[in-house]
C-alpha positions as YAML, in Angstrom:
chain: A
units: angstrom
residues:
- id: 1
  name: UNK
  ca: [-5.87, 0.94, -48.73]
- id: 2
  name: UNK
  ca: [-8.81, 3.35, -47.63]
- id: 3
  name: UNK
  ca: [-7.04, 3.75, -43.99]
- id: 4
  name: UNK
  ca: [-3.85, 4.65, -45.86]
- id: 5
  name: UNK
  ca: [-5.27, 7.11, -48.00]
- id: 6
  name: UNK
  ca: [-7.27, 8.77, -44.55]
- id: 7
  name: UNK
  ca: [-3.71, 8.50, -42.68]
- id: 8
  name: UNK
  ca: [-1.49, 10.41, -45.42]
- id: 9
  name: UNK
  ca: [-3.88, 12.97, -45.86]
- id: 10
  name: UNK
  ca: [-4.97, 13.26, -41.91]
- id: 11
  name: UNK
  ca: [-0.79, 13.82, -41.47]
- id: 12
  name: UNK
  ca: [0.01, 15.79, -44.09]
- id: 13
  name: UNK
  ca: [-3.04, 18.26, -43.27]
- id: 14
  name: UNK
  ca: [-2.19, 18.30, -39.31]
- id: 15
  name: UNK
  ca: [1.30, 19.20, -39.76]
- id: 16
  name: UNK
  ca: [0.49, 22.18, -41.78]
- id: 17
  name: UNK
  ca: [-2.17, 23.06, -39.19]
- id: 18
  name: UNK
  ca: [0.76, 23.24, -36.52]
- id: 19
  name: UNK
  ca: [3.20, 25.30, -38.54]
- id: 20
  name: UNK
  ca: [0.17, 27.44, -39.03]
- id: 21
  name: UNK
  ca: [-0.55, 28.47, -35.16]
- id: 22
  name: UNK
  ca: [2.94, 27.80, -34.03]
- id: 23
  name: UNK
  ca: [1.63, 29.95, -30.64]
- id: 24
  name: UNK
  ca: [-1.33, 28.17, -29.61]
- id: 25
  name: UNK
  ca: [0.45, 24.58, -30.53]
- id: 26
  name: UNK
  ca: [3.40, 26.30, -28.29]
- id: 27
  name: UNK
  ca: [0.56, 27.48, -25.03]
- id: 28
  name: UNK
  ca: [-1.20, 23.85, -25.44]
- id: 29
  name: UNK
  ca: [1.68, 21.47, -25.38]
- id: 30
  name: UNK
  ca: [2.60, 23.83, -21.56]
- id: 31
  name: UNK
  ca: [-0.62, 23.79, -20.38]
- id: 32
  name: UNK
  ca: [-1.12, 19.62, -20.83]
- id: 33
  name: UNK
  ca: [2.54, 19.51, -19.55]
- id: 34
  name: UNK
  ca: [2.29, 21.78, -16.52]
- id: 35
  name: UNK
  ca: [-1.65, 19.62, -15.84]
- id: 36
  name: UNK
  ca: [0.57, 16.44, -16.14]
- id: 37
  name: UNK
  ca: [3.51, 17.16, -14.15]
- id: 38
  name: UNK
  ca: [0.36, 18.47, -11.34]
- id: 39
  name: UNK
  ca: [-1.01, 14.60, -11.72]
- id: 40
  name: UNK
  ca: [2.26, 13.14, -11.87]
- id: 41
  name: UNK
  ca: [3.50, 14.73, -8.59]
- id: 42
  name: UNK
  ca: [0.46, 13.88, -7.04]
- id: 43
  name: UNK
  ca: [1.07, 10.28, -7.80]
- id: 44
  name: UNK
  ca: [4.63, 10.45, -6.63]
- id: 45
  name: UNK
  ca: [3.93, 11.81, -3.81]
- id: 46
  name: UNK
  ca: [1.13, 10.09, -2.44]
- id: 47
  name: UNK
  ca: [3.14, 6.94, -3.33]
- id: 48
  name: UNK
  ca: [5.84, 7.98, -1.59]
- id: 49
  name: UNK
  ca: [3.26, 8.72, 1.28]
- id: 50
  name: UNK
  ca: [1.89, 5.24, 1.24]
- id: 51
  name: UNK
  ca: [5.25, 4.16, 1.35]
- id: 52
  name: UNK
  ca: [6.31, 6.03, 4.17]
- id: 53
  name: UNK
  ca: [3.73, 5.31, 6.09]
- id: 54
  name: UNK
  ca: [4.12, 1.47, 5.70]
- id: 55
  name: UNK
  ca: [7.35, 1.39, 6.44]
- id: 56
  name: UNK
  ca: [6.70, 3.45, 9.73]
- id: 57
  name: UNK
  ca: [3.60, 0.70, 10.60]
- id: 58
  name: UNK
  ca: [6.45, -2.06, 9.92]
- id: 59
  name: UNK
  ca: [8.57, -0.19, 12.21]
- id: 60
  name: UNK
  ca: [6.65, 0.33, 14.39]
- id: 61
  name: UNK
  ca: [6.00, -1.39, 18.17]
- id: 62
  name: UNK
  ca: [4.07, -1.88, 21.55]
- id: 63
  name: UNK
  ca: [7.01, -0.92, 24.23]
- id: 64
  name: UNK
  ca: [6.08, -2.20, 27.61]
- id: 65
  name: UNK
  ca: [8.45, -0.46, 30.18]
- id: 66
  name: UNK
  ca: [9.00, -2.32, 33.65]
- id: 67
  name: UNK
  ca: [9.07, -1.59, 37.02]
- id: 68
  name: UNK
  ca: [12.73, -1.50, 38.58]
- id: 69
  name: UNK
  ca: [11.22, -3.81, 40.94]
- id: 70
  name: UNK
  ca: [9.64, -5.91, 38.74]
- id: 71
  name: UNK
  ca: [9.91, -9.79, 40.01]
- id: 72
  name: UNK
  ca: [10.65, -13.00, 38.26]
- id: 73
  name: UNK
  ca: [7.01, -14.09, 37.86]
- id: 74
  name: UNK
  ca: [5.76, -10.87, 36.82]
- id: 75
  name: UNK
  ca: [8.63, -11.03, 33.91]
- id: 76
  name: UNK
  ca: [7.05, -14.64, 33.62]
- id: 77
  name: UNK
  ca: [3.29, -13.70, 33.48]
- id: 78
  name: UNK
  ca: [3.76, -10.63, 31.00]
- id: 79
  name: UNK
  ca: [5.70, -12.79, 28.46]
- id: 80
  name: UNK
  ca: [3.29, -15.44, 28.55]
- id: 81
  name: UNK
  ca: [0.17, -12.34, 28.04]
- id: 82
  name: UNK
  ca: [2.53, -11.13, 25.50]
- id: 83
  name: UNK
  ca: [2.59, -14.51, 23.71]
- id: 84
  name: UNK
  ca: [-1.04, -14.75, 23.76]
- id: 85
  name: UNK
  ca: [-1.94, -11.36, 22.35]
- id: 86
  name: UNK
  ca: [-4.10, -11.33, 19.35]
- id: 87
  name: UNK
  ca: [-1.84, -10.41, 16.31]
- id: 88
  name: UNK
  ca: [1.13, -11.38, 18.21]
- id: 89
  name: UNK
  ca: [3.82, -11.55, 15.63]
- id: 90
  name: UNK
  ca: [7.22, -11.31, 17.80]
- id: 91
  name: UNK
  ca: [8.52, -9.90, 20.83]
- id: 92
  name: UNK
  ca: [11.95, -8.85, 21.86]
- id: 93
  name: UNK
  ca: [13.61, -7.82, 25.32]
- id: 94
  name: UNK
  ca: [15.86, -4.67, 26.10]
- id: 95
  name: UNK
  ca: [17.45, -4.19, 28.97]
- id: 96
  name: UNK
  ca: [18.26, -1.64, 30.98]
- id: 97
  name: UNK
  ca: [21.89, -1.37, 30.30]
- id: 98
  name: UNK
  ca: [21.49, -2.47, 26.49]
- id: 99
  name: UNK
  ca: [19.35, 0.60, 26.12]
- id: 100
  name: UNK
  ca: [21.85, 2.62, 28.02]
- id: 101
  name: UNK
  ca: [24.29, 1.19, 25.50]
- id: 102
  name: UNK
  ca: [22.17, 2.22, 22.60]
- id: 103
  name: UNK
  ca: [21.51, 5.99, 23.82]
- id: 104
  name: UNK
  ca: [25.67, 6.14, 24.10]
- id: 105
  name: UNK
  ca: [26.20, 4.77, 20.60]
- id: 106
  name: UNK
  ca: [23.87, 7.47, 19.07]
- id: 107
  name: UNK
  ca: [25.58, 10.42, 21.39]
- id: 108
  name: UNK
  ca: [28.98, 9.23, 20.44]
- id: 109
  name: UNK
  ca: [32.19, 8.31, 22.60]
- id: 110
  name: UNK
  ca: [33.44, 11.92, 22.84]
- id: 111
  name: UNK
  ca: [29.66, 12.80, 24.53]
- id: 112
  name: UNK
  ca: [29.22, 9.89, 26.38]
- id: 113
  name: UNK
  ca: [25.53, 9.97, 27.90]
- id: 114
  name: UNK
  ca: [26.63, 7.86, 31.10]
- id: 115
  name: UNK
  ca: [29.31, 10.10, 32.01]
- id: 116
  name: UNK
  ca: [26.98, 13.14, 31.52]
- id: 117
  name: UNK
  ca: [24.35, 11.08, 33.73]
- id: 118
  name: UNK
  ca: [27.23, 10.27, 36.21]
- id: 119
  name: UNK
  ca: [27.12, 7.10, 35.90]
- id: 120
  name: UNK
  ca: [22.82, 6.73, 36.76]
- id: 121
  name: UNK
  ca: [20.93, 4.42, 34.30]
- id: 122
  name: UNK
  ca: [17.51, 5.69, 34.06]
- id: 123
  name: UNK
  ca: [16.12, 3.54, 31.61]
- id: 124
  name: UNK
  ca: [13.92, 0.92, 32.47]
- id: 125
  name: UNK
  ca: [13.96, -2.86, 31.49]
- id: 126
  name: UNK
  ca: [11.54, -2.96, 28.34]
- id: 127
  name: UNK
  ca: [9.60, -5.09, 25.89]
- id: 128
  name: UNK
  ca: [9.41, -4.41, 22.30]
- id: 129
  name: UNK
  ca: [6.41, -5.99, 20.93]
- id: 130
  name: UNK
  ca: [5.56, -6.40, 17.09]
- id: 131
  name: UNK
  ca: [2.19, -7.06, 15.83]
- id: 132
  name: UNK
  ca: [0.75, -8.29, 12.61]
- id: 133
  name: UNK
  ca: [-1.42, -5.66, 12.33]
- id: 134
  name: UNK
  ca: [-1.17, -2.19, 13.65]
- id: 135
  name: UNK
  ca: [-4.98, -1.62, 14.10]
- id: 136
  name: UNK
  ca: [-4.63, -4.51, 16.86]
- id: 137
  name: UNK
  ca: [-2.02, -2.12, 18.85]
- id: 138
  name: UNK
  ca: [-4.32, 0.17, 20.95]
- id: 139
  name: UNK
  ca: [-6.04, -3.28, 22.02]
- id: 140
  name: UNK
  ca: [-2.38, -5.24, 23.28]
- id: 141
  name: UNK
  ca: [-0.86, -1.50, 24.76]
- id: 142
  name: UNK
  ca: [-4.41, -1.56, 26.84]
- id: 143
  name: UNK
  ca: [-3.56, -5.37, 28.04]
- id: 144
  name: UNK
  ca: [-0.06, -4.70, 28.89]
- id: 145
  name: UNK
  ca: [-0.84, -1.66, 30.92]
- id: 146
  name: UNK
  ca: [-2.73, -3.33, 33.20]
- id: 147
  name: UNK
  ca: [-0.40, -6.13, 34.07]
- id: 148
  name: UNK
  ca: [1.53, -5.85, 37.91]
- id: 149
  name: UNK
  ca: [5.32, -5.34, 36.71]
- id: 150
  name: UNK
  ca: [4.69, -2.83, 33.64]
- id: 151
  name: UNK
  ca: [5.22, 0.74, 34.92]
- id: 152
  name: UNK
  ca: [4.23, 2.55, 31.52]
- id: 153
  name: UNK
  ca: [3.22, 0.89, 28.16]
- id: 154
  name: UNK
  ca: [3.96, 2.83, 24.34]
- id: 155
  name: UNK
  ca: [3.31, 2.80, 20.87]
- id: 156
  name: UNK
  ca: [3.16, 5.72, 18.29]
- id: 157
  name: UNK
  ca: [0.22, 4.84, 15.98]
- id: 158
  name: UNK
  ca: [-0.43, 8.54, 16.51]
- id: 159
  name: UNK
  ca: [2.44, 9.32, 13.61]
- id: 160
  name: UNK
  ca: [1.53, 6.76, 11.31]
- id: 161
  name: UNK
  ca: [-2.79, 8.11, 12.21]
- id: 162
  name: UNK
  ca: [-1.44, 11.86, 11.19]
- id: 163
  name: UNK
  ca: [0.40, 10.92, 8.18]
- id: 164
  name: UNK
  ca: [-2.40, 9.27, 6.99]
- id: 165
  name: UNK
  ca: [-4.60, 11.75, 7.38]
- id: 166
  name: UNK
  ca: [-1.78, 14.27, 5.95]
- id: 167
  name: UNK
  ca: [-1.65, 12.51, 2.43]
- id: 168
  name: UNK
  ca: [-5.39, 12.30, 2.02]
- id: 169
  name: UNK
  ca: [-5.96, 15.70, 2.28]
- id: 170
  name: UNK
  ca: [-2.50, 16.12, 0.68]
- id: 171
  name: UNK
  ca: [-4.16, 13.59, -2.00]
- id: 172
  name: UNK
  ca: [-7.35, 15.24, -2.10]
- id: 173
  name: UNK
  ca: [-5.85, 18.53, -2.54]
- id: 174
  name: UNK
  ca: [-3.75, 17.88, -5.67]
- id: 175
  name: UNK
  ca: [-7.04, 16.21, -7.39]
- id: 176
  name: UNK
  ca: [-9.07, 19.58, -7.22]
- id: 177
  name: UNK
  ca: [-5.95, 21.59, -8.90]
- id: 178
  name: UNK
  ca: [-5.78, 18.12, -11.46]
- id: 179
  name: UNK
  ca: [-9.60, 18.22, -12.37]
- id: 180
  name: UNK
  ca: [-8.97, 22.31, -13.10]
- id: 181
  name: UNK
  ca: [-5.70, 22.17, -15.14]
- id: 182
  name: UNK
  ca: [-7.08, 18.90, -17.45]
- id: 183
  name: UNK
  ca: [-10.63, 21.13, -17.94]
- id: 184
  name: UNK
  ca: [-8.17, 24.43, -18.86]
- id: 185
  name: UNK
  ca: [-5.73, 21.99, -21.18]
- id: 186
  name: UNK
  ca: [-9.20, 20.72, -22.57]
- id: 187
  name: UNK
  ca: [-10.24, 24.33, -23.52]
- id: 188
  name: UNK
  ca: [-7.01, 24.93, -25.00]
- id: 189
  name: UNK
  ca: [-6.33, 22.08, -27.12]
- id: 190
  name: UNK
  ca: [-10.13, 22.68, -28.28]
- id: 191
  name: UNK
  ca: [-9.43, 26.36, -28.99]
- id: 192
  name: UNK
  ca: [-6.12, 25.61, -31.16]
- id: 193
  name: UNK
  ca: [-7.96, 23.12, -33.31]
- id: 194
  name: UNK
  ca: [-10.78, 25.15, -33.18]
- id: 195
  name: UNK
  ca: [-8.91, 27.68, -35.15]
- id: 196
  name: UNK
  ca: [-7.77, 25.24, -37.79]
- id: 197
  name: UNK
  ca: [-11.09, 23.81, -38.21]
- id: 198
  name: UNK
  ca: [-12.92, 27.36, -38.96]
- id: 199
  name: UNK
  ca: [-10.42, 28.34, -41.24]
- id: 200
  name: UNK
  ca: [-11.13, 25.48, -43.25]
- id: 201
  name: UNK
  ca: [-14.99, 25.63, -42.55]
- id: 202
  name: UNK
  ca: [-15.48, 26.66, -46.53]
- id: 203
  name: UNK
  ca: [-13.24, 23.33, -47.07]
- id: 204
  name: UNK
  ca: [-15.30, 21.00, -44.75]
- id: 205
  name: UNK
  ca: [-18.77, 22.16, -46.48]
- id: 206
  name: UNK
  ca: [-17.04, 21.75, -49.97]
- id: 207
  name: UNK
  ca: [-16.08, 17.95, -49.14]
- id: 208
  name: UNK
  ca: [-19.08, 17.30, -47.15]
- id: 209
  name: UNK
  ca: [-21.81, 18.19, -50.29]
- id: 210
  name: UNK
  ca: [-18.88, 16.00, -52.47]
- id: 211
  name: UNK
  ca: [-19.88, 13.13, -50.40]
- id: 212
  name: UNK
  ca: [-16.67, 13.03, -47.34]
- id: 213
  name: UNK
  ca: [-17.10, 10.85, -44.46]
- id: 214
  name: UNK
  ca: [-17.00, 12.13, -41.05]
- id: 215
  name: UNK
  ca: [-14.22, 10.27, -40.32]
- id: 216
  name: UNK
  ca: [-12.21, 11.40, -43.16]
- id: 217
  name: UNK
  ca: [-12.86, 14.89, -42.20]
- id: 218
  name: UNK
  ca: [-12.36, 14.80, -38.72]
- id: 219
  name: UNK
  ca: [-8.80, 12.79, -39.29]
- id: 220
  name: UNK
  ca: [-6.63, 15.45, -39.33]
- id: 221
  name: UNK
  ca: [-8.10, 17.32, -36.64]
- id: 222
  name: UNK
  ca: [-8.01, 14.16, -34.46]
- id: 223
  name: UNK
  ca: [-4.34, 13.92, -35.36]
- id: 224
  name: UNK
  ca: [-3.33, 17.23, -34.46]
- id: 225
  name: UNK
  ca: [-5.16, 16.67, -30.90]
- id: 226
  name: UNK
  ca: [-3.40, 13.34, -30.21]
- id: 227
  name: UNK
  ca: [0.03, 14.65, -31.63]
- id: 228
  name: UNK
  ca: [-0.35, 17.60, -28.98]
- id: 229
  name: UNK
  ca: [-1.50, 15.68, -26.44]
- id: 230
  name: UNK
  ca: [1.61, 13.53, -26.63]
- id: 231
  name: UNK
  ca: [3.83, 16.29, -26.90]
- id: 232
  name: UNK
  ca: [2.54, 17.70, -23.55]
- id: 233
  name: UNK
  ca: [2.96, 14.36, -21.92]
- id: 234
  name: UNK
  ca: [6.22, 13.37, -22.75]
- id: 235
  name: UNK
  ca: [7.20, 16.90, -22.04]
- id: 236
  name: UNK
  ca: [6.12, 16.21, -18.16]
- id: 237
  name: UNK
  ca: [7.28, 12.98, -18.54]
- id: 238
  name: UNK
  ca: [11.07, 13.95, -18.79]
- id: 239
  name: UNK
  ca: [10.63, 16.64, -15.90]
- id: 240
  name: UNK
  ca: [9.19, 14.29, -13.62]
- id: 241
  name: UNK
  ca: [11.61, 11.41, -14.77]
- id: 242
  name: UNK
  ca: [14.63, 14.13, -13.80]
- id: 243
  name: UNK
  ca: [12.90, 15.78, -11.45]
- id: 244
  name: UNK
  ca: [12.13, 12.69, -9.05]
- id: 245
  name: UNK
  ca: [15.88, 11.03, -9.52]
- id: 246
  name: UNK
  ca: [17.14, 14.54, -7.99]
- id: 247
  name: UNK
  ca: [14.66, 14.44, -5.62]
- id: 248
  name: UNK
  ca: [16.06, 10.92, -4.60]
- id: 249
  name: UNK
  ca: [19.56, 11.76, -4.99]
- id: 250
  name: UNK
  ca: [18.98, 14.69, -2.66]
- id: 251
  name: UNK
  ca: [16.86, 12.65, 0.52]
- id: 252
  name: UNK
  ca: [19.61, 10.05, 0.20]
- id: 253
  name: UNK
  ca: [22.08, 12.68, 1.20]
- id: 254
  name: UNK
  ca: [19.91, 15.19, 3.05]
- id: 255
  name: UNK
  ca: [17.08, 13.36, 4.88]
- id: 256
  name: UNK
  ca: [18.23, 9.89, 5.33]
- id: 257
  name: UNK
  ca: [15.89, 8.89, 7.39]
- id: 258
  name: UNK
  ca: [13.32, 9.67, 5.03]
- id: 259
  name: UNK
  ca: [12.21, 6.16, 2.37]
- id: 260
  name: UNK
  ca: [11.09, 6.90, -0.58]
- id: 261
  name: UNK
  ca: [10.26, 4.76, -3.83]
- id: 262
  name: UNK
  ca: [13.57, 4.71, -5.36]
- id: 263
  name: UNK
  ca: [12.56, 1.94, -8.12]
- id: 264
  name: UNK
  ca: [11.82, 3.85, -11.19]
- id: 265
  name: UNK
  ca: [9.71, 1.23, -12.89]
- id: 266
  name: UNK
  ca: [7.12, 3.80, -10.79]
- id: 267
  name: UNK
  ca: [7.78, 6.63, -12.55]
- id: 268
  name: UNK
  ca: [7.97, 4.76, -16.22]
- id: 269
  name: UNK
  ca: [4.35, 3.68, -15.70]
- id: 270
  name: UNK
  ca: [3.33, 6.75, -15.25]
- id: 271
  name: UNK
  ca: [5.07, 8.18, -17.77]
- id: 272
  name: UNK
  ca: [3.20, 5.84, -20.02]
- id: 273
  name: UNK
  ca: [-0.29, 6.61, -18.53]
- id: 274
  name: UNK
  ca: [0.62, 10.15, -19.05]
- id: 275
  name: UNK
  ca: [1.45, 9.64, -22.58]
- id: 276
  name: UNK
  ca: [-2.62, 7.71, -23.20]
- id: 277
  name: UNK
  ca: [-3.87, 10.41, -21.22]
- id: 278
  name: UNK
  ca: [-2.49, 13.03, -23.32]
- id: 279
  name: UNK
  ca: [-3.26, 11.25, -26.75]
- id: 280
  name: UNK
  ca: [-6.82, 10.66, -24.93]
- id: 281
  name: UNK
  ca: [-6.93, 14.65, -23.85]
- id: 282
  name: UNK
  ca: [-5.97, 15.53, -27.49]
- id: 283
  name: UNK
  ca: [-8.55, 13.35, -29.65]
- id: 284
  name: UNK
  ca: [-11.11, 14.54, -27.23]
- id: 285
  name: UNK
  ca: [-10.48, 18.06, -27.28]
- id: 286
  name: UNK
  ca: [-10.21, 18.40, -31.42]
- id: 287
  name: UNK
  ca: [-13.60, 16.33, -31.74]
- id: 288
  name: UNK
  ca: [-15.61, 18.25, -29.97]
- id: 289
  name: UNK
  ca: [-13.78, 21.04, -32.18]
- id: 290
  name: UNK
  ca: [-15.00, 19.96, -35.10]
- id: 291
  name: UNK
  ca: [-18.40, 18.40, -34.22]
- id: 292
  name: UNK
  ca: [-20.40, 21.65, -35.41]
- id: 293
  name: UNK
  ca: [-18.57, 21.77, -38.47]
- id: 294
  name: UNK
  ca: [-19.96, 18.52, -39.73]
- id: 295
  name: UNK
  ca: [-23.47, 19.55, -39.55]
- id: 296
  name: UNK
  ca: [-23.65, 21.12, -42.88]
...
């Protein structure tokens, strides 16, 4: 019955604290929603990153191009090195004309690119190799190049290399801007409780020589700083919810080519982690408001 009694009066206490300071409740619940919605695009987007970039290393593949002279045996020998590559995980042949094929599909009948070529095929007979890992790629391009029959050997591990490095520093960027906005949401959750807790600093000393517990004094404070907290998350919460299924909607029908996440079980685990950061933002912030108010 003792928790009860600490609950109804920690409540009934921190909602009269927010009607109180209606404008620093109003600047709190922003700041910890602008700090989240910071995090929570950084988490989308280096995700989405991650994503990206995998689906570029499944993508991508060692192309061996051949000589136009290129015998039977040589064919032979450089499937059988191909075969015997470490991390070998499939291999598939294009030829000449099937590429030439390709190239006209994506310039369209009306554009044809033989008839612009007059008729010349200048693609090459090529190999498309896939391996199980792409770190082993620079190692099986290095093999293939030196094989009689392979004119010029491929593979863009550059791209995937770059992106990489773009969404760490992308990654590492966004955490500098999250570390400041959580310390300024800290300040201001402490300053709005701080406000409550000195006008009532006559109170506190009252039911502190009466005998009052720490925790029953600190209740409502702790309340007020969890029920902000929330606020300010679930606030983000929606914007990023919206925010990221427009963002979807719009790559879908704008930049096809570009795969992102579009399961939102990702963004309604982070809504929740936002939420138990911003309940653990909240109780943080309004006890170290009222620590020095308990010394008495």
């Amino acid at each position: 019955m003792v928790w009860k009694n600490y609950l109804r009066y920690g409540l009934r206490d921190t909602f009269r604290a927010l009607k109180r300071h209606k404008a620093m409740v109003l600047v709190t619940v922003l700041t910890v929603a602008v700090t989240f919605i910071v995090l929570g695009a950084a988490v989308l987007i280096s995700a989405n990153s991650q994503h990206i970039e995998q689906s570029l290393e499944n993508d991508m593949e060692v192309v061996a191009f051949l000589d136009t002279d290129v015998t039977v045996e040589e064919r032979s020998n450089i499937e059988n090195v191909i075969q015997g590559l470490e991390g070998y995980e499939s291999m598939r042949f294009v030829s000449k004309d099937e590429a030439m094929e390709i190239m006209d599909g994506r310039f369209g009948e009306e554009s044809s690119l033989t008839n612009a070529l007059g008729g010349v095929n200048p693609f090459p007979d090529a190999y498309f190799v896939k391996m199980v890992e792409i770190e082993l790629m620079p190692q099986a391009a290095e093999k293939l190049g030196e094989l009689e029959g392979v004119e010029l050997v491929r593979y863009g591990q550059e791209t995937v290399q770059n992106m990489s490095a773009f969404s760490k520093a992308l990654w590492g960027g966004c955490i500098v801007v999250i570390l400041a906005m959580a310390v300024a949401a800290l300040v201001l959750v402490n300053s709005t409780i701080r406000l409550t807790v000195a006008a009532r600093s006559e109170e506190i000393a009252i039911m502190k020589y009466i005998g009052a517990t720490d925790f029953y004094v600190k209740t409502p404070f702790f309340l007020e700083g969890v029920i902000l907290g929330i606020i300010g998350a679930a606030l983000s919460f929606a914007i990023l919810f919206f925010g990221y299924n427009g963002a979807i909607a719009y790559a879908g029908e704008n930049i096809a080519f570009l795969e992102l996440i579009t399961d939102n079980t990702l963004v309604v685990k982070l809504g929740l982690y936002l939420l138990l950061g911003g309940a653990v933002l909240g109780g943080l912030g309004s006890n170290i408001a009222v620590r020095k108010y308990l010394k008495v």
